[in-house]
N, C-alpha and C positions, 0 to 999 in steps of 0.2 A: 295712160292711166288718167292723165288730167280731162283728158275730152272723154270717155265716158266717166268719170265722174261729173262732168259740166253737164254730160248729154240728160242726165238725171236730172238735175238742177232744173237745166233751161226748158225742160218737158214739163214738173210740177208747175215749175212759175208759169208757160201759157196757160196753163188749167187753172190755178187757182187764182188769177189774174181774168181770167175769160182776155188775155191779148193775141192777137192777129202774130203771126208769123213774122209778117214783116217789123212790128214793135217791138218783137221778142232781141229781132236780129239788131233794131238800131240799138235797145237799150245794151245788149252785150257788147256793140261797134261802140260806143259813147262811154263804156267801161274800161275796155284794153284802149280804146286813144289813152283813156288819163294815165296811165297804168306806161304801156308803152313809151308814149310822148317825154314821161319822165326818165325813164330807163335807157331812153333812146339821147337823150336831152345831148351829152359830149359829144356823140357822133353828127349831131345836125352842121356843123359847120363844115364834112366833107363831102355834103350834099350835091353843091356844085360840080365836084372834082368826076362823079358818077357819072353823069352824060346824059340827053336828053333819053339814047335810046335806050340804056338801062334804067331809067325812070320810068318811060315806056312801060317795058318788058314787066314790072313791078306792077302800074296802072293798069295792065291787061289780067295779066295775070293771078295778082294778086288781089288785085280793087275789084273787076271787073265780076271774071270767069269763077274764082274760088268765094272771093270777098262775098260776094251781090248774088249770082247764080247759083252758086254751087250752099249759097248758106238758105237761100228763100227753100230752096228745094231741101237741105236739111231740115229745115224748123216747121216745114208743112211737112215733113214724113211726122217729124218725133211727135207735130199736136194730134195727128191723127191716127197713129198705128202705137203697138209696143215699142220698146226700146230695142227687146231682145229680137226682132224681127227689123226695125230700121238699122239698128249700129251695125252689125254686117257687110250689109251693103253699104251704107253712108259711105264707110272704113273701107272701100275699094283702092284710095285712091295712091297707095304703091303699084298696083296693077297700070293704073293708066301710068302712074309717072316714071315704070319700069319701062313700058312702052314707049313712051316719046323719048326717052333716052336714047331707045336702040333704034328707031327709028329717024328721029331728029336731029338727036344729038352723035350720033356714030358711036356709040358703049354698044360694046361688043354684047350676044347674045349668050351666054355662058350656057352650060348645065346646073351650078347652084343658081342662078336667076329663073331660066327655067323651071326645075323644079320647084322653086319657092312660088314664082306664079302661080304651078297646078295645083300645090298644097292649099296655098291659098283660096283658087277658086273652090275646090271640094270642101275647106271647112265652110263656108259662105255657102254654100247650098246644103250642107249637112246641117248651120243653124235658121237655116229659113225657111227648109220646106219641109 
């Protein structure tokens, strides 16, 4: 609920701002640090105890792939198309992280995962094309 309702938001505000994709992403990145940073604030001293390569695993993942790539690419769909034609697709991303599970991570391939994939795929094209 909260990211289409954000998805709303961060659309008007590139249009009535006339800001670039990438602006849109730092000003909302420079919003949740304040936001997070605090929320997060008791936990910073088990930082260390995590390890470099689950810091890693965070820096790729999270900073890199979702954070940077996967937001440029949201924020040039939403300036440039509908909502109700990008959040669909955008909103893929149980599909992929259903996948790397059973593929990566060894989670078995069930029939409810299954079928929630296919559902998923058919609404996703029943709202897009």
């Amino acid at each position: 609920m909260a990211w289409g309702i954000g998805g709303y938001f961060e659309k008007k505000g590139l249009h009535l701002g006339g800001l670039s994709p990438q602006m849109g992403i730092t000003i909302r990145t420079a919003a949740a640090l304040l936001i997070l940073g605090a929320v997060s604030f008791p936990q910073w001293k088990n930082l260390p105890q995590a390890g470099p390569k689950a810091i890693l695993m965070m820096v790729i993942g999270g900073g890199i792939v979702a954070g940077s790539i996967g937001m440029l690419c949201f924020y040039a769909a939403i300036k440039g198309a509908p909502l109700n034609r990008v959040m669909p697709i955008a909103f893929t991303s149980p599909l992929f992280g259903a996948l790397m599970g059973i593929i990566f991570g060894g989670e078995p391939l069930t029939l409810k995962t299954a079928l929630g994939t296919l559902m998923t795929i058919i609404g996703i094209v029943v709202l897009t094309v």
